[in-house]
Biotite code that builds the C-alpha atoms (Angstrom):
import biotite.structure as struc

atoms = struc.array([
    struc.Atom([99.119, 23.593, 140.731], chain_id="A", res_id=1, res_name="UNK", atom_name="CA", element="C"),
    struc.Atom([100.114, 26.162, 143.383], chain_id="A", res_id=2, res_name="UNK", atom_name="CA", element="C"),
    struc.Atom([98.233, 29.209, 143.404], chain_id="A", res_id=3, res_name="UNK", atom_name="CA", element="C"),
    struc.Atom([98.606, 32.268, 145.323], chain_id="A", res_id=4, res_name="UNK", atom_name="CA", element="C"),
    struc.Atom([95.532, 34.711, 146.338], chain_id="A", res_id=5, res_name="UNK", atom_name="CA", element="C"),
    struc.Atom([96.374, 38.154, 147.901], chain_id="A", res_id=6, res_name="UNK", atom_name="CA", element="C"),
    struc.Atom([93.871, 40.509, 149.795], chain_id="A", res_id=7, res_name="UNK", atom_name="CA", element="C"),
    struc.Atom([93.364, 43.111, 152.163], chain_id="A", res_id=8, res_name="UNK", atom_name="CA", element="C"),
    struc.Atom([94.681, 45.572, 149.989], chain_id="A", res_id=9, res_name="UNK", atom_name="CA", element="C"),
    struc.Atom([92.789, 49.230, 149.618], chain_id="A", res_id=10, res_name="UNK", atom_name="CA", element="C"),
    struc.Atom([92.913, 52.894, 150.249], chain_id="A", res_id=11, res_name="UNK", atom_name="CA", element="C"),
    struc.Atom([94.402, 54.364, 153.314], chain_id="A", res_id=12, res_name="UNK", atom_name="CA", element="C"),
    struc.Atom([95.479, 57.585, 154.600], chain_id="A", res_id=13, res_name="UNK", atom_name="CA", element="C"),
    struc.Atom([99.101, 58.424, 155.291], chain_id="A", res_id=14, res_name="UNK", atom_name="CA", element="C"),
    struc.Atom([100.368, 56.803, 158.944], chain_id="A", res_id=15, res_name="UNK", atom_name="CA", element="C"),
    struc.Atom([97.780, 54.599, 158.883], chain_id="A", res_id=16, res_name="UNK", atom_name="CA", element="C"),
    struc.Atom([97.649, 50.811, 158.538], chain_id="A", res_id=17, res_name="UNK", atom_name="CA", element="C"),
    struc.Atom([97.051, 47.769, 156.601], chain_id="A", res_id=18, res_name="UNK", atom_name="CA", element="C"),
    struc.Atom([97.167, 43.877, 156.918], chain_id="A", res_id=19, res_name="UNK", atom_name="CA", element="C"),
    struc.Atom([97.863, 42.023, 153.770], chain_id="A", res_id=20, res_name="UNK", atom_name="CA", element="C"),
    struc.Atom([97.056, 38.242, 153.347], chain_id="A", res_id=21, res_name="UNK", atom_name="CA", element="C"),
    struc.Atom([97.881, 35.582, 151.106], chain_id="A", res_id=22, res_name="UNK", atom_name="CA", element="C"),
    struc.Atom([96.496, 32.418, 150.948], chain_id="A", res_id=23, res_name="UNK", atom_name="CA", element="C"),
    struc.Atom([98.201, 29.550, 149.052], chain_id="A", res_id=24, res_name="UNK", atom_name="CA", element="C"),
    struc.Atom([96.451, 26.692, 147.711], chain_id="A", res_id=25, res_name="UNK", atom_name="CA", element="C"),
    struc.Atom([97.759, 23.464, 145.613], chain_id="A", res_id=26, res_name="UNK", atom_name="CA", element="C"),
    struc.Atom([100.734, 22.654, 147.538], chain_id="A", res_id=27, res_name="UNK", atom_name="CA", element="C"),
    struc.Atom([102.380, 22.051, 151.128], chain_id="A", res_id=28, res_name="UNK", atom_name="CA", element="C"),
    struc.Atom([102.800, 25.679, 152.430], chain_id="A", res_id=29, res_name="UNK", atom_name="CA", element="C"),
    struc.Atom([105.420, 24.349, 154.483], chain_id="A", res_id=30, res_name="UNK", atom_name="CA", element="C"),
    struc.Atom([108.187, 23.830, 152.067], chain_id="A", res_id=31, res_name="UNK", atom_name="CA", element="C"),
    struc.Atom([108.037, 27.447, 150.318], chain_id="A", res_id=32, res_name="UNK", atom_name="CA", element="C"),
    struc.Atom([109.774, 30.830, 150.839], chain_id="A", res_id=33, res_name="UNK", atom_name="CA", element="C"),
    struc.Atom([106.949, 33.333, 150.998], chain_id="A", res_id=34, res_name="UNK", atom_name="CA", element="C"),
    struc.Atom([107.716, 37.224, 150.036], chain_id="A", res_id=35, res_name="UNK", atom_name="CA", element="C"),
    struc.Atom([105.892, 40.066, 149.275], chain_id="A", res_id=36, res_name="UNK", atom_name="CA", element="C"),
    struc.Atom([106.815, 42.479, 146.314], chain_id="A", res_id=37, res_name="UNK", atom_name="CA", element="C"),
    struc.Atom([105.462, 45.662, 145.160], chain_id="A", res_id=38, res_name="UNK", atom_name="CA", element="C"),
    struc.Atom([105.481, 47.412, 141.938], chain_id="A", res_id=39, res_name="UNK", atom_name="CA", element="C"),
    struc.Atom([104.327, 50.983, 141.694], chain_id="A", res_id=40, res_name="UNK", atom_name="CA", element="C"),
    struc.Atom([103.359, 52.689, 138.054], chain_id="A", res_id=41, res_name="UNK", atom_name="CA", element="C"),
    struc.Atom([106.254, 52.540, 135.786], chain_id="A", res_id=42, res_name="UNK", atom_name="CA", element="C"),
    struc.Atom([108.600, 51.451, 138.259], chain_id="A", res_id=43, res_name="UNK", atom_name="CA", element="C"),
    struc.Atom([110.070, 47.330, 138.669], chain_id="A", res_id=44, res_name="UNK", atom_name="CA", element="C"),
    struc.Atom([109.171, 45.169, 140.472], chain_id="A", res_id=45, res_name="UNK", atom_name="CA", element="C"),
    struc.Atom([110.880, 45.497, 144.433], chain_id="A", res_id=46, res_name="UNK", atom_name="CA", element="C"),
    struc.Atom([111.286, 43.286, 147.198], chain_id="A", res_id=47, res_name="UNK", atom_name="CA", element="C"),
    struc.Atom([109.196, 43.970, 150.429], chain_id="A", res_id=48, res_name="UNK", atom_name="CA", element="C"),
    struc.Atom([110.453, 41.063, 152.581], chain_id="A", res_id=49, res_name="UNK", atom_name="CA", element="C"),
    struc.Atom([110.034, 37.697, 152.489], chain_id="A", res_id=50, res_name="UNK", atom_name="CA", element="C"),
    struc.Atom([110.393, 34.892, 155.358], chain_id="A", res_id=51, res_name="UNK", atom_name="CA", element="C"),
    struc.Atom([111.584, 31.536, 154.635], chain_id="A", res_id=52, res_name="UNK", atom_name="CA", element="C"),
    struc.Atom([110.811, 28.040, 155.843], chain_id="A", res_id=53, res_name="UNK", atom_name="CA", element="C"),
    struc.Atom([112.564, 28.316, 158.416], chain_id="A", res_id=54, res_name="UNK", atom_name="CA", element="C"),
    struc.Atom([110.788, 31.695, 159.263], chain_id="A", res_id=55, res_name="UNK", atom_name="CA", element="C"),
    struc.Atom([113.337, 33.870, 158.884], chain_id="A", res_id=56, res_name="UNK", atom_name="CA", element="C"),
    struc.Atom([113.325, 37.336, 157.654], chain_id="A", res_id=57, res_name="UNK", atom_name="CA", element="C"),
    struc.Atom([114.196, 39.464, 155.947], chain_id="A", res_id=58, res_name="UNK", atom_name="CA", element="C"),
    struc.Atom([112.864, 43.237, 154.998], chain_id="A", res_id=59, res_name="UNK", atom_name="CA", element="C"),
    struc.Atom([114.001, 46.180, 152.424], chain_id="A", res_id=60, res_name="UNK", atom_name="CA", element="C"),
    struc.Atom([115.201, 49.175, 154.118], chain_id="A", res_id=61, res_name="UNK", atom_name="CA", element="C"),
    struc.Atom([112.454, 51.165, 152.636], chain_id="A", res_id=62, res_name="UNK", atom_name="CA", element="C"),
    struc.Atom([110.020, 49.636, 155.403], chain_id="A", res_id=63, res_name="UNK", atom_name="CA", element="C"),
    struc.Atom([111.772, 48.340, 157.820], chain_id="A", res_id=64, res_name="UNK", atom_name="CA", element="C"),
    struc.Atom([110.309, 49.156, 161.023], chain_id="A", res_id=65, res_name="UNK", atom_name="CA", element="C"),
    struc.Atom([106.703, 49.512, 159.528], chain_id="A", res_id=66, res_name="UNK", atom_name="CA", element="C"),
    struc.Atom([106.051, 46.008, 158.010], chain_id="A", res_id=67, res_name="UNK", atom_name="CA", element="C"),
    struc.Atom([106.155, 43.071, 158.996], chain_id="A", res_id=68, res_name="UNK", atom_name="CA", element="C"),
    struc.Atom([106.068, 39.435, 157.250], chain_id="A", res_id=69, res_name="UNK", atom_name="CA", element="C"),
    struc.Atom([104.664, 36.211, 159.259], chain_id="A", res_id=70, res_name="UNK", atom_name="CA", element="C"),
    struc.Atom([103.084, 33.082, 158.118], chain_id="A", res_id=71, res_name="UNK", atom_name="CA", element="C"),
    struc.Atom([100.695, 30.746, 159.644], chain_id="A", res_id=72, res_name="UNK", atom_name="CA", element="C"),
    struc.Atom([101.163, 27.664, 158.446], chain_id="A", res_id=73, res_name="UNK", atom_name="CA", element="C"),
    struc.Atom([97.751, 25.644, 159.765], chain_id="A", res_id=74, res_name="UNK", atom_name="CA", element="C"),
    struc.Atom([95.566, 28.708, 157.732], chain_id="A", res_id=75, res_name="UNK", atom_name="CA", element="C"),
    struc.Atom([98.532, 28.274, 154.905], chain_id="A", res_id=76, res_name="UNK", atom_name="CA", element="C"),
    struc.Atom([98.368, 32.145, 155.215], chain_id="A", res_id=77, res_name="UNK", atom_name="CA", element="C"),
    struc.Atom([101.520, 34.684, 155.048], chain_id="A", res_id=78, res_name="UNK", atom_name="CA", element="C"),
    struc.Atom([100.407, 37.822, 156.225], chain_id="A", res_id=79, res_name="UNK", atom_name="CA", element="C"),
    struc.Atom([102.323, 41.377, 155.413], chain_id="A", res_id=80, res_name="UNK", atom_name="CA", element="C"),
    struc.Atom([101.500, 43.964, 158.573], chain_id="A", res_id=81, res_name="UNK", atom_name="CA", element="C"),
    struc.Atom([102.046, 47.596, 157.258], chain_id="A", res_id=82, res_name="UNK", atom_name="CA", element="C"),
    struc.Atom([102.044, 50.590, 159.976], chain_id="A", res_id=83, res_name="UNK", atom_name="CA", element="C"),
    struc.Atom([102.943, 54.011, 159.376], chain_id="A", res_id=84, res_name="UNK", atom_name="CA", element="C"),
    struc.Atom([101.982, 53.823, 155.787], chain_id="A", res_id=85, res_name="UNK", atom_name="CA", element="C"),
    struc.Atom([103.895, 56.528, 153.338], chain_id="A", res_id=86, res_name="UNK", atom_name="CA", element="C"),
    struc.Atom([102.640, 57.997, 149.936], chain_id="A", res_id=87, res_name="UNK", atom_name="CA", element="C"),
    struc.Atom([105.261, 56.313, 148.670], chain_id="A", res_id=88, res_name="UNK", atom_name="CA", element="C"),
    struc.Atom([104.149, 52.999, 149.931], chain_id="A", res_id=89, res_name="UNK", atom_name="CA", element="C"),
    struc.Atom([101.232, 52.822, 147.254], chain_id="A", res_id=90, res_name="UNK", atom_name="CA", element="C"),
    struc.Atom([102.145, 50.078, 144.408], chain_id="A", res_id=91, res_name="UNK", atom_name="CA", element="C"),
    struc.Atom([100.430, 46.807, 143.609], chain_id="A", res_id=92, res_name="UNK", atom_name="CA", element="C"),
    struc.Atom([101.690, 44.503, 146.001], chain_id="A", res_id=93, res_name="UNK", atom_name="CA", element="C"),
    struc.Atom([102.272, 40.936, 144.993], chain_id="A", res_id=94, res_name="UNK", atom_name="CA", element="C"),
    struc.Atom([102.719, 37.342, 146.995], chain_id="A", res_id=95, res_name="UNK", atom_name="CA", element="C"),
    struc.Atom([105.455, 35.088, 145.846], chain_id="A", res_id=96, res_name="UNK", atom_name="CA", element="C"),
    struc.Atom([106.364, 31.798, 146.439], chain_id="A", res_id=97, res_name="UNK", atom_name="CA", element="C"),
    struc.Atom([109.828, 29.686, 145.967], chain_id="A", res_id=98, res_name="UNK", atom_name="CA", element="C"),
    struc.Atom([110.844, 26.394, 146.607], chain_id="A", res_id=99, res_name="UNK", atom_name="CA", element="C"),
    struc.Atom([114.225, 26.352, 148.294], chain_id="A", res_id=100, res_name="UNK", atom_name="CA", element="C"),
    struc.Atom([115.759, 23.223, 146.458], chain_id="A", res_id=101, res_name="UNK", atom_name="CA", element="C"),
    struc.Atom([114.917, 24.923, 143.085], chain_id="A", res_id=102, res_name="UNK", atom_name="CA", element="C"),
    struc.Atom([115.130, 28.595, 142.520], chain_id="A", res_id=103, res_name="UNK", atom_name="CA", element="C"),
    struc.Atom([113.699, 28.588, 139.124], chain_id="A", res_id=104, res_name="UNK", atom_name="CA", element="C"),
    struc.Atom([110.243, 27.382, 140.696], chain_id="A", res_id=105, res_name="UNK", atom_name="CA", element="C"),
    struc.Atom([108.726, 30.193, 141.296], chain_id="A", res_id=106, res_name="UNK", atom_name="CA", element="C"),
    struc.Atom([104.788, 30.949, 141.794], chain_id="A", res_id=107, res_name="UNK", atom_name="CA", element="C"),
    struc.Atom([103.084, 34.746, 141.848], chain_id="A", res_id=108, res_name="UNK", atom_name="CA", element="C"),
    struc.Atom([99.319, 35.779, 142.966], chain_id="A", res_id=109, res_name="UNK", atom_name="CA", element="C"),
    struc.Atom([97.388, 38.145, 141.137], chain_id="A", res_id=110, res_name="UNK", atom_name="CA", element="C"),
    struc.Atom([98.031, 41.310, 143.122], chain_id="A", res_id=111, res_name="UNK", atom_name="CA", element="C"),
    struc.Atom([96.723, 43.428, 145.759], chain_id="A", res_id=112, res_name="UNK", atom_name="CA", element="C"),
    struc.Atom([96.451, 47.356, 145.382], chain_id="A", res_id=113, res_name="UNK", atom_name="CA", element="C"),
    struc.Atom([97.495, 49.362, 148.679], chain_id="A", res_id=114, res_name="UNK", atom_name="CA", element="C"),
    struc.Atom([97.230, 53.073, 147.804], chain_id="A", res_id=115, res_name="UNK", atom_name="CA", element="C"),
    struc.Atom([98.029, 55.489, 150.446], chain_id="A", res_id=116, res_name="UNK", atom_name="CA", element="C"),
    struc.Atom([96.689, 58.895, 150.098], chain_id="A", res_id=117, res_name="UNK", atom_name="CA", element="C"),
    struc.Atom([95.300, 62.113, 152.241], chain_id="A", res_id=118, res_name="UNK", atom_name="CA", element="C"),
])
């Protein structure tokens, strides 16, 4: 079973910065596309960025500029770096995981909560 663990999540004032970390467990790290969501109350589910297995990226214009999405595949860790944090950055923010050769495998941690606030 793959499982995903996020942390590093908590309460920060606005412009100032957070490191996200995921840990995943169960499987070969290697072979996944990593991304990091976010959901805010009553709002969907959005894309952060994500980085593939070939570690490319990719980000939503939102936070571009501010965050940024690296794994390290010995510590099968992908990390989400978040500077210049905005009100409007605070949402749950969630790890995902996707095999390439099968898009309907799909695997989701339990959530981290960032909340940004002066």
């Amino acid at each position: 079973q793959v499982q995903l663990v996020e942390s590093g999540g908590g309460l920060v004032q606005p412009g100032g910065s957070l490191r996200l970390s995921c840990i995943v467990s169960g499987s070969d790290f290697s072979i996944y596309n990593m991304g990091w969501y976010r959901q805010a109350p009553g709002e969907q589910r959005e894309l952060v960025a994500t980085i593939g297995v070939g570690f490319e990226t990719n980000y939503a214009d939102s936070i571009k500029g501010r965050f940024t999405i690296s794994r390290a595949g010995a510590k099968n860790t992908v990390y989400l770096q978040m500077n210049n944090l905005k009100p409007e950055d605070t949402a749950v923010y969630y790890c995902n995981a996707g095999r390439p050769s099968d898009s309907s495998r799909v695997y989701w941690g339990q959530g981290t909560q960032v909340t940004v606030s002066s």
